[in-house]
C-alpha positions, 0 to 999 in steps of 0.5 A: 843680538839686538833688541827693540823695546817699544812704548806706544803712545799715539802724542809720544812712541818711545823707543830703545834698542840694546845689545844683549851678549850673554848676562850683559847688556848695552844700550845703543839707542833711545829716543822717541817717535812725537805725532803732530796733534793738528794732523788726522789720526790716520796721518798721526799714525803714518808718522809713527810707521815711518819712524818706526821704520827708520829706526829700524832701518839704523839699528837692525834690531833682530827682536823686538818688544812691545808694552801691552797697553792698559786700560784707561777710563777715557774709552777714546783715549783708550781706542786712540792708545790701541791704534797707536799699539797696533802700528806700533807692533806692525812696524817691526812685523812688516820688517820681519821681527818677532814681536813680544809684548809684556804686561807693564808689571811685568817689565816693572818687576824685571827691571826694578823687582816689583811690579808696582814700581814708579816711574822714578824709579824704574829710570835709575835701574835703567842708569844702573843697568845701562850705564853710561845710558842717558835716556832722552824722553820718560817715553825712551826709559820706558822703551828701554826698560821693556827692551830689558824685560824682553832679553830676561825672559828671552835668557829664561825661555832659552834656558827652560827649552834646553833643560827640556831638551835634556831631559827629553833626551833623557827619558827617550832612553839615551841616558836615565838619571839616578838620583840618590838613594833609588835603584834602577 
């Protein structure tokens, strides 16, 4: 399976896709999606669609991800991030995608383990668990670590539905466990 981990920005849209088989993981692509600050917002954000397309159209991604954006002091700042998130988690909807988006903490305690991690470091736990992984842009790493994020929760969800499943099972009467120590 591929994933597509996304990080918006409306100057710089970083994006990476891995491959996820099992427990591991590869990178296969990163780069970063730039807007020309001359142009109308409107045109800065047809350039972020259509490089969103392209990659997606190269890499075939079959999920993909996206960081929540956070709130600034700048509301412009803010309102201009928002629209470039919107775009962003279009792109991969228009192409059929499923769309998951995570809390920066979130992705910073899947890759690195807290959630209060810098920058540096979640760019070495990048390098270590992609190795051979030379991300391009600040911008990319980031995407790449949501990408990271994404493939250990989808493993969890995966694996808390089928232990409901069996247990589903189980109490539907197919088979009733016993547990130590109790009678019936």
């Amino acid at each position: 399976m591929r994933v597509l981990g996304l990080d918006p920005g409306l100057q710089h849209t970083g994006w990476g896709v891995i491959e996820v088989d099992g427990n591991r993981l590869r990178a296969l692509a990163d780069g970063a999606i730039h807007s020309t600050a001359s142009l109308s917002l409107a045109e800065r954000l047809m350039q972020i669609y259509r490089g969103l397309e392209a990659v997606i159209a190269d890499y075939a991604p079959d999920e993909a991800a996206v960081e929540e954006t956070f709130v600034n002091k700048n509301p412009t700042s803010t309102l201009r991030l928002g629209q470039a998130r919107g775009v962003v988690m279009l792109a991969p909807a228009m192409a059929g995608l499923p769309v998951a988006e995570y809390q920066p903490t979130v992705i910073k305690k899947a890759v690195v383990g807290t959630g209060t991690a810098s920058k540096d470091q979640v760019g070495m736990m990048i390098r270590t668990l992609l190795p051979g992984c030379l991300t391009t842009t600040p911008d990319a790493a980031d995407a790449l670590a949501v990408a990271i994020c994404h493939a250990h929760h989808r493993a969890s969800v995966r694996t808390v539905a089928a232990a409901l499943a069996r247990d589903g099972a189980m109490l539907s009467g197919k088979k009733t466990p016993r547990t130590k120590g109790t009678r019936g």
